[in-house]
C-alpha positions, 0 to 999 in steps of 0.5 A, spaced: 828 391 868 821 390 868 816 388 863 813 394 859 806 395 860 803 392 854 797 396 849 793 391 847 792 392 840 787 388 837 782 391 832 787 396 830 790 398 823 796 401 819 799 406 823 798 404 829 799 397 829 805 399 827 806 403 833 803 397 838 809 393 834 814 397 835 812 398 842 814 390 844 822 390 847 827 386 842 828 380 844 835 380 840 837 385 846 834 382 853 837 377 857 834 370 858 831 373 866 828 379 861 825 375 855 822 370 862 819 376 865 815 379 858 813 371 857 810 371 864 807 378 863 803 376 856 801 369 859 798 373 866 795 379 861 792 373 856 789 369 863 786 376 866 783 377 859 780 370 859 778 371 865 773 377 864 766 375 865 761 381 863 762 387 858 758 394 858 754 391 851 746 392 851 743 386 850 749 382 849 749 374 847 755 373 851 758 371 844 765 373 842 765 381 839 770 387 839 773 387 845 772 380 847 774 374 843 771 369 847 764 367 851 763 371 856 757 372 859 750 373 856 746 379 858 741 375 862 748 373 867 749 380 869 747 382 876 741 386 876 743 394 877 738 395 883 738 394 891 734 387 891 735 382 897 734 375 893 736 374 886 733 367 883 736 364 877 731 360 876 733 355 869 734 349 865 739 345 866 746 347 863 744 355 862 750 357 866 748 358 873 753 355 877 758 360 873 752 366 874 753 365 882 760 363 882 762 370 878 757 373 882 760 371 889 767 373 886 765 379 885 763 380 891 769 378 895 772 384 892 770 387 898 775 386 903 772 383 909 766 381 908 763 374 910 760 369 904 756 362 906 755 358 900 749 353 902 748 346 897 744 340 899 750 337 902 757 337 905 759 334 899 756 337 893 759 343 896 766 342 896 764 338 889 760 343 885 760 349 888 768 350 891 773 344 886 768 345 880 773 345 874 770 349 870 765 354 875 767 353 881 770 358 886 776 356 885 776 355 877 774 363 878 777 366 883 784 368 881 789 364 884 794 369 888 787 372 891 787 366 895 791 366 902 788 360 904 783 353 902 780 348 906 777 342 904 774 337 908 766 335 909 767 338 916 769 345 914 770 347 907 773 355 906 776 360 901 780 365 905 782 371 901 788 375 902 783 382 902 780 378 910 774 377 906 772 368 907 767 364 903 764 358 908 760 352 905 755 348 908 750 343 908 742 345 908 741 339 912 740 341 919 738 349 920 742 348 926 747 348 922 748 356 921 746 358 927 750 363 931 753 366 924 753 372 921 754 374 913 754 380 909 751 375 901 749 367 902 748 363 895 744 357 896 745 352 890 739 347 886 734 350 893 730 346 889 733 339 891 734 341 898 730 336 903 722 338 902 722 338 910 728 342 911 729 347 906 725 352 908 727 353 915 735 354 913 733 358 908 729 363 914 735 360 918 740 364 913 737 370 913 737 370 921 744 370 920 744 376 915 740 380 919 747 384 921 749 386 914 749 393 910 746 390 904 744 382 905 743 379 899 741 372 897 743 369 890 739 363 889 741 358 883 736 351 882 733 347 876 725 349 878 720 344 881 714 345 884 715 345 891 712 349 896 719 353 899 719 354 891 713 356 889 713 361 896 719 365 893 716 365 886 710 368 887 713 373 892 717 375 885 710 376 882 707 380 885 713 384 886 715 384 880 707 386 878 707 393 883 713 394 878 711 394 872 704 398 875 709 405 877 712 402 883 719 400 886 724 396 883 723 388 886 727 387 891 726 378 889 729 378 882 727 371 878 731 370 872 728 364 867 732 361 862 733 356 858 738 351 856 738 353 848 741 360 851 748 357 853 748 353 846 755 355 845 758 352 851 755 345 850 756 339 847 751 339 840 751 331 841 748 331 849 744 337 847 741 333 841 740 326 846 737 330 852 732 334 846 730 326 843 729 323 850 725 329 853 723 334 849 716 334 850 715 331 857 714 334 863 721 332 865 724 336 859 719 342 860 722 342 868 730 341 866 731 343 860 725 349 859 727 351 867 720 351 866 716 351 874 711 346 873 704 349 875 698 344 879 693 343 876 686 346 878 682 340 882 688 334 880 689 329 885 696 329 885 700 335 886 707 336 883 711 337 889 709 329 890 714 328 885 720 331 887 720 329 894 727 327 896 726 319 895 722 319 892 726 317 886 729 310 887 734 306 883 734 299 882 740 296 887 737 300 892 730 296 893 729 292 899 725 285 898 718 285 896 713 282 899 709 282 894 709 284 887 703 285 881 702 286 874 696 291 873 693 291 866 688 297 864 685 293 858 682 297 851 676 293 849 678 294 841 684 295 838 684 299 832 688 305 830 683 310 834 682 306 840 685 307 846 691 304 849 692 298 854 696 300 860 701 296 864 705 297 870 708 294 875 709 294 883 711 292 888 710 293 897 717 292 901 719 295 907 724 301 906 731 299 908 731 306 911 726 310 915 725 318 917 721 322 922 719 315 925 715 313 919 716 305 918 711 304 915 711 300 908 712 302 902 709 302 895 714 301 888 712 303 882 717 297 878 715 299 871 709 302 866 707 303 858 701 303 855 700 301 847 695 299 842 695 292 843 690 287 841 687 282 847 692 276 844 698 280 844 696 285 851 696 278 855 702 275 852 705 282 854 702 282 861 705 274 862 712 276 860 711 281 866 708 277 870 715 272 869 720 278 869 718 281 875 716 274 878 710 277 880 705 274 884 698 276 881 696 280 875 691 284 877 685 286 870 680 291 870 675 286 867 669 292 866 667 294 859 667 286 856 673 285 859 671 279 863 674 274 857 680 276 858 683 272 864 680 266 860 685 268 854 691 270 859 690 262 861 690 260 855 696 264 853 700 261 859 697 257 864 703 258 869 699 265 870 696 267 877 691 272 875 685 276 880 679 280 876 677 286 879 671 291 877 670 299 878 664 300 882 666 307 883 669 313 878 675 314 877 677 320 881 675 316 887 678 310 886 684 315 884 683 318 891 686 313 896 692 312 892 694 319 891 693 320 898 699 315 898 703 319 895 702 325 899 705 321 904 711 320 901 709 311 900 710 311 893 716 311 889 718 310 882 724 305 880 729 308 875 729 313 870 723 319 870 723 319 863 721 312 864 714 314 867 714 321 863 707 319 860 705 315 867 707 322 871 703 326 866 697 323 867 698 324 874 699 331 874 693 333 869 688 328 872 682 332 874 676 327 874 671 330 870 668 325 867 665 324 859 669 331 858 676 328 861 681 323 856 681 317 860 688 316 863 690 309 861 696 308 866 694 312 871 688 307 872 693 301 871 697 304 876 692 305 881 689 298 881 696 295 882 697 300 888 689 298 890 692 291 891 698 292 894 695 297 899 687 298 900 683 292 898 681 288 903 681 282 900 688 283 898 692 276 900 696 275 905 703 278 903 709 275 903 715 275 909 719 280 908 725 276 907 722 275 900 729 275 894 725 275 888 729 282 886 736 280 888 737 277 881 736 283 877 740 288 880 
């Protein structure tokens, strides 16, 4: 005997509750197959409700309501109805985006036949995030006996349904890679983190290999950052989007923004407290949590894609030896509570264990920076004790301003300092200049966490140079002066080998 069709009968009241209960077979009269058999209904009846994504409600939250008893996805997760060629889900971290592009290539699949690429920045996040993901990766969403076939491996990672249609995933290292395919939808997972120099080329790759489909469309789902491949689709999703609101056709390129507070209900309050207390406020937070693409400044020496270059974030066990390290102090020449801030930051010159495209050229490390109210006593004793923590070589003091009296003081503080003076004989944008120009070379990394250089990395982006009307950056100008004299003062001392072991002790 087969299991009756069940009614679903939430919401309804009286008689017709009843009726849905009098529907239900005895128990007292079904044999243990048949009372297995109506277990196993309501068990696949209860997963396939749960595993519903999108109802027809306008403006829906994605909060449980009539008809859907648990979360489901917002309105701003649905696809969009017209023909477009790239969707963009362009949002903070935690949004839902993995999930938004998962449910949209399962529903895709649905079609029999077709060929899907899922493109990550690496084999390995491929499988990890896009395919095994527990809780939004293909295989937690496609319903299990859909699945012919799954292979997982770095080599080859594919979904092959019982309908012929196969998922495959790659790698967005090398464009080659997808060279010779053809597929009918792609989506391409945190586009933003793909290499600077590769990105833009498998992108252009992936839709030579969707030249053949009937209706090719891309979803692409990434944390923004300021990055040229980024900001080129961004733009085309402006001006698009212009036309439309000007009476022209609907935008072909789709750009969805959102916040992390939007999927509030799916995530854990005490991280979500952490991560607003860390980087509320930030530029980091504006980026990661806000999804926020963080606009150049006009004029600014530094550009925001310099800070999200791949590398560019180093940790600290993975430094090589330093062959010399400095201690730069940007010092306030008054100390109350309406005074400006003295500045630190430390840094170092190695040679990278690791070199690309041929450049083994050496590197700068940016070790540490902070800035506070300081009076000159306390500013030298701090900068002895970076001085001894990062067994540093020198500590570099801006001595312009009164300043001169400083190294007198720091002496005095403790004897066992080297120090070296040095004296601004140029603005500030163009002793600036050099040393951005470093970083447009991808030769400076910052060491640790990013929310450790939030005010430092701040100043950097907003920096323009307009004199008397401009605050003065402090740990930019301390910054600077450490890297001057890693790198561009000529009377820098001959650096050590670079054999050099000063670091191996705190990692």
């Amino acid at each position: 005997m087969s299991p009756r069709p069940r009614k679903p009968t939430g919401g309804r009241t009286g008689w017709s509750r009843r009726r849905g209960v009098e529907a239900f077979a005895n128990p007292s009269v079904m044999s243990l197959q048949q009372l297995q058999a109506e277990v196993a209904a309501l068990v696949r009846a209860d997963d396939m409700s749960r595993r519903r994504w999108a109802c027809d409600r306008p403006d829906c939250d994605g909060l449980p309501h009539a008809g859907w008893l648990h979360n489901h996805a917002r309105d701003s997760q649905r696809v969009p109805v017209w023909a477009w060629t790239v969707w963009m889900l362009l949002t903070g971290r935690g949004w839902g985006k993995t999930r938004t592009a998962a449910e949209t290539v399962k529903e895709w699949a649905k079609t029999p036949g077709l060929q899907i690429a899922v493109v990550a920045k690496n084999a390995t996040l491929v499988r990890d995030i896009c395919f095994d993901s527990p809780k939004s990766g293909l295989l937690a969403i496609i319903p299990a006996e859909d699945i012919a076939r799954y292979n997982s491996s770095l080599g080859e990672t594919t979904i092959r349904l019982r309908n012929g249609t196969v998922i495959r995933g790659f790698g967005a290292e090398t464009p080659d890679n997808l060279r010779g395919w053809a597929f009918d939808k792609a989506w391409c997972d945190e586009y933003a983190a793909w290499s600077r120099n590769t990105a833009q080329d498998v992108y252009d790759m992936l839709w030579f290999c969707l030249r053949e489909a009937d209706t090719p469309q891309m979803l692409i789902s990434t944390t923004p950052k300021p990055l040229p491949h980024i900001k080129r689709l961004v733009e085309r999703g402006r001006r698009q989007e212009q036309r439309h609101q000007e009476g022209g056709d609907a935008p072909r390129v789709v750009l969805t923004r959102g916040h992390m507070r939007d999927n509030d209900a799916n995530l854990s309050p005490a991280a979500r407290a952490e991560l607003d207390e860390q980087y509320a406020g930030t530029r980091l937070g504006r980026q990661e949590l806000s999804g926020e693409l963080l606009e150049d400044v006009e004029g600014a020496l530094w550009q925001g894609w310099m800070l999200e270059v791949e590398g560019f974030r180093q940790h600290r066990e993975n430094l090589p030896d330093m062959e010399r390290v400095v201690v730069a102090v940007d010092p306030a020449t008054k100390s109350h509570e309406n005074a400006d801030h003295t500045a630190f930051t430390v840094a170092g010159r190695g040679w990278p264990l690791t070199t690309a495209y041929g450049d083994n050229r050496p590197r700068g490390y940016v070790l540490h920076a902070e800035q506070d109210r300081f009076t000159p006593t306390a500013a030298m004793r701090r900068a002895a004790e970076l001085y001894h923590e990062y067994q540093a070589d020198c500590v570099v003091i801006e001595a312009n301003n009164g300043g001169d009296y400083l190294p007198a003081l720091l002496q005095e503080v403790d004897p066992r300092v080297s120090w070296r003076i040095v004296h601004a004989t140029r603005g500030k944008r163009a002793r600036a200049a050099p040393v951005a120009q470093l970083y447009e070379q991808s030769r400076v990394h910052h060491v640790g966490a990013a929310r450790l250089f939030a005010e430092l990395e701040e100043q950097m982006t907003t920096f323009v140079g307009q004199g008397e009307t401009e605050d003065s950056p402090d740990q930019l100008d301390s910054m600077v002066w450490a890297l001057w004299d890693l790198f561009l003062d000529p009377t820098m001392p001959v650096p050590r080998s670079q054999d050099d072991k000063r670091l191996a002790g705190r990692r």
